[in-house]
C-alpha positions as CSV (number, residue, x, y, z in Angstrom):
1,X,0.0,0.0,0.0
2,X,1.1,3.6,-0.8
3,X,1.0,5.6,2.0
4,X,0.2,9.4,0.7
5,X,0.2,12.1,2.9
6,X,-1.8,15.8,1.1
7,X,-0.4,19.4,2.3
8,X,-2.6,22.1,1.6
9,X,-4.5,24.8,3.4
10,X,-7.6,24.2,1.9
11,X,-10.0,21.7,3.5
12,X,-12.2,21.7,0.4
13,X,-9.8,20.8,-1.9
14,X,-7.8,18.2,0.5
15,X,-11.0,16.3,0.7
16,X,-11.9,16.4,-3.2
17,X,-8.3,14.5,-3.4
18,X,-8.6,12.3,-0.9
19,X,-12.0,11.1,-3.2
20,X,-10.1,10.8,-5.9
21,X,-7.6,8.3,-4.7
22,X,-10.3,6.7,-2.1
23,X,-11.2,3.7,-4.7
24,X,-7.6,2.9,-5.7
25,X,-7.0,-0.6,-4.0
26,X,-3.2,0.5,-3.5
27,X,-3.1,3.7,-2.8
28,X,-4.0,5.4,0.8
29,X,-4.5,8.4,2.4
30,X,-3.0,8.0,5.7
31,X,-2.7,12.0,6.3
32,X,-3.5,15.6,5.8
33,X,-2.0,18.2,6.8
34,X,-3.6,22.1,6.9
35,X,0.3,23.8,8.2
36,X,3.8,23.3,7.5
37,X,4.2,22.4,11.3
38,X,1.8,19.7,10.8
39,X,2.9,18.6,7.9
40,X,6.9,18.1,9.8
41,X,5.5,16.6,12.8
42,X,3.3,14.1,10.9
43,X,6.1,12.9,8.8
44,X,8.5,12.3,11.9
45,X,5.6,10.4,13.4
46,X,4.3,8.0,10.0
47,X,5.8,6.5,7.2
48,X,5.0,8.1,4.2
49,X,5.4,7.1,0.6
50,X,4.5,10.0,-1.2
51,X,3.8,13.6,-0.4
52,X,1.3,15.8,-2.4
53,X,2.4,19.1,-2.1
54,X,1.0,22.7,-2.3
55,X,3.4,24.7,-3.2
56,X,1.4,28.2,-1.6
57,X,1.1,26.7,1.8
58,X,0.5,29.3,2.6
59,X,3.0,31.2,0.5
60,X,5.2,30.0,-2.1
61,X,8.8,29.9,-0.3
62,X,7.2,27.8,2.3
63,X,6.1,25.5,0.2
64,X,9.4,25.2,-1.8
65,X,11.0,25.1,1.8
66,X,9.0,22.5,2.9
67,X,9.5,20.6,0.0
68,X,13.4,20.7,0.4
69,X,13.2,19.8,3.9
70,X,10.9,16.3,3.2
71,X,13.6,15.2,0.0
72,X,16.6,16.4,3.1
73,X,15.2,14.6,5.9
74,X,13.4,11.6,4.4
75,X,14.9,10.5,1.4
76,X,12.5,7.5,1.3
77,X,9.5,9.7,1.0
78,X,8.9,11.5,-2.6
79,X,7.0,14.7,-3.6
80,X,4.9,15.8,-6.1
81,X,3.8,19.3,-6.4
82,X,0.1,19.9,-6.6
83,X,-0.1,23.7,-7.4
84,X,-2.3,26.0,-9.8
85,X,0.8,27.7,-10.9
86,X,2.3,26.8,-14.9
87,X,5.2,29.1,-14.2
88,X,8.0,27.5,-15.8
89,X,10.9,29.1,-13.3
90,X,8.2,27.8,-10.4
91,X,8.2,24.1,-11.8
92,X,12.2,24.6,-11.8
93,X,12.4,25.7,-8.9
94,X,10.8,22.6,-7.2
95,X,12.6,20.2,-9.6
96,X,15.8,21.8,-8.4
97,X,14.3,21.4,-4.5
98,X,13.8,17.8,-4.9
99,X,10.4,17.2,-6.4
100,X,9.5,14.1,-8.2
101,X,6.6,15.1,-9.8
102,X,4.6,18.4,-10.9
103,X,0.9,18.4,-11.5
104,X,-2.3,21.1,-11.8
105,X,-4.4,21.4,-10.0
106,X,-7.3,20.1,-12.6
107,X,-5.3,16.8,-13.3
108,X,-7.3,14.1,-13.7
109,X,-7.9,11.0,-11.0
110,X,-6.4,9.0,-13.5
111,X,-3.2,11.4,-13.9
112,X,-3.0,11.6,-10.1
113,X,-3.0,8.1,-9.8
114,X,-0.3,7.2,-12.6
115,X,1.7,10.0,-11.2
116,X,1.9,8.6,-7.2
117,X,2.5,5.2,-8.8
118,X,5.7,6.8,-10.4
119,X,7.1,8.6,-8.1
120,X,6.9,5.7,-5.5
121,X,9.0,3.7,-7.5
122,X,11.1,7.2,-7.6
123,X,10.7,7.7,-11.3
124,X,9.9,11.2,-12.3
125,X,6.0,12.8,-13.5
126,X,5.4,15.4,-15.6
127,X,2.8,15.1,-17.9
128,X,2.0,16.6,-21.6
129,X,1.6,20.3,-20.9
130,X,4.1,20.9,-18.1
131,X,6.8,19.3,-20.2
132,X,5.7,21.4,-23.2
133,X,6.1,24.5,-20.6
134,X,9.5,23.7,-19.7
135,X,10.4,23.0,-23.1
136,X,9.4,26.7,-24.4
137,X,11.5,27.4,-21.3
138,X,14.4,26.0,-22.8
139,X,17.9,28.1,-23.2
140,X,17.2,27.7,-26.8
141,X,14.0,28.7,-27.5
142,X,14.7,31.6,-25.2
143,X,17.3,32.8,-27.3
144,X,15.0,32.6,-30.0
145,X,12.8,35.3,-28.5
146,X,16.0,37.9,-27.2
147,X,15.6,41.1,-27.5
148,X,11.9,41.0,-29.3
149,X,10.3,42.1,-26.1
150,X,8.3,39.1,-25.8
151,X,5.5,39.5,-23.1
152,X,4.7,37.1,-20.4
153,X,1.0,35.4,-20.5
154,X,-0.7,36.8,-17.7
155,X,-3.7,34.7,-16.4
156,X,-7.0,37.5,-16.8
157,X,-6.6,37.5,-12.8
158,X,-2.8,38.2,-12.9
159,X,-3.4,41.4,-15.4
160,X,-6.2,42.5,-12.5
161,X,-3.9,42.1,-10.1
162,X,-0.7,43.5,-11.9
163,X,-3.1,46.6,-13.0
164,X,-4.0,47.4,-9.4
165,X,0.0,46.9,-8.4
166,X,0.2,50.0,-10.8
167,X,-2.7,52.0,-9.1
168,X,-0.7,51.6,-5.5
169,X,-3.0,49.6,-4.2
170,X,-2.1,47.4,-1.4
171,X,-2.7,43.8,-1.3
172,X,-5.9,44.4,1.5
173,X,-7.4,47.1,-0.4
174,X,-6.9,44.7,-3.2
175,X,-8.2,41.9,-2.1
176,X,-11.3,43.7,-1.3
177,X,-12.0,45.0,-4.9
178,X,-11.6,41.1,-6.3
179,X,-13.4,39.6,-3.8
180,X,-10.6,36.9,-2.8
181,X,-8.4,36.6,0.3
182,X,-5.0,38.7,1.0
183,X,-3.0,35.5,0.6
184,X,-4.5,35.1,-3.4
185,X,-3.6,38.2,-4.0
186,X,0.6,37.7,-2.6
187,X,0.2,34.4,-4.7
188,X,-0.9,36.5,-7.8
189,X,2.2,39.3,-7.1
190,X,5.2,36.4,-6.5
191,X,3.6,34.9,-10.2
192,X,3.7,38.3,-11.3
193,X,7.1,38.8,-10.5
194,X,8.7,35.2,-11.0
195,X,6.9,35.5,-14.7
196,X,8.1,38.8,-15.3
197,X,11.8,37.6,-13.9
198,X,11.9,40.8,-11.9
199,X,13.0,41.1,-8.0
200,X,10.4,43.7,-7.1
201,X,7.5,45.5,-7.3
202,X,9.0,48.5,-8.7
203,X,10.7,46.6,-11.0
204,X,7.8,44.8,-12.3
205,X,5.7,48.1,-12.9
206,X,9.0,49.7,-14.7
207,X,9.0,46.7,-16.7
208,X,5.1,46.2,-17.6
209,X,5.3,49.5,-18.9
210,X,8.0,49.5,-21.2
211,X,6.4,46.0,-22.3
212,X,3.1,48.5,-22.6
213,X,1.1,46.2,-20.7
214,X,0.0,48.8,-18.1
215,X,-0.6,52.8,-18.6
């Protein structure tokens, strides 16, 4: 039996994956976790197989940090991110920190499935469109685009967000307007600025403006 232990902040969405894998006859849910605390002290306490990661939980460095700390401290067990984010620096990032596998957040039960099976027997997962992001990610294909100012593919709630960075909004006043929590909104500006490849905010307004993506 694979034991699979879910990280993520969001009761709604732990639950919908535990339905997912609840008819598999070798694959288990043994725990879930709402907190990066949780999620350490669980692991010291239960063999796990396979970890399914959010990588905002609650904020992206946490989950990247947790993620490191799991490969550090028990080699046996294997992650697989779980995200919304199709950043290709994001799903390089988590590669780099030890992650087995990558996956949406709208996979399918049957991609969820093939994809713990795989990294238990600590082969690697990505499927169709995360390799086809990392592969339009490549050195080579970015030297292809040099110089032509080639603009980053904003999600229609990323240009909301990155038009209300530009206002001087901050991230309560924005979260108000868009009707979704504070932490969406530092989710949105870290994918903002990881997509735009800039350090910070100041940056990533100079730099949306000479793209002409803001006023």
């Amino acid at each position: 039996m694979i034991r699979v232990l879910i990280a993520d902040d969001h009761n709604v969405f732990v639950e919908g994956i535990e339905s997912l894998i609840s008819g598999s006859l070798d694959i288990e849910v043994t725990e879930r976790c709402y907190t990066v605390p949780s999620a350490m002290e669980r692991l010291s306490l239960t063999a796990i197989d396979v970890v399914l990661l959010d990588i905002s939980f609650p904020h992206i460095e946490d989950g990247l940090g947790l993620c490191e700390y799991i490969v550090r401290t028990y080699p046996q067990t294997n992650v697989i991110a779980l995200t919304m984010h199709d950043d290709a620096s994001l799903i390089k990032r988590m590669v780099k920190k030890g992650a087995k596998g990558y996956l949406l957040k709208n996979t399918t039960k049957t991609e969820l499935l093939q994809a713990i099976q795989a990294v238990y027997h600590d082969k690697q997962y990505f499927n169709e469109s995360i390799t086809q992001i990392l592969l339009n990610d490549s050195p080579k294909t970015r030297r292809s685009t040099a110089g032509i100012g080639v603009k980053p593919h904003l999600s229609p709630r990323e240009s909301e967000v990155l038009t209300r960075i530009a206002q001087g909004l901050t991230t309560q006043q924005m979260a108000a307007q868009l009707f979704v929590s504070a932490k969406a909104i530092e989710f949105h500006r870290s994918s903002l600025l990881m997509k735009f490849g800039v350090p910070n905010t100041a940056l990533l307004i100079k730099t949306a403006m000479e793209m002409q993506m803001i006023d």
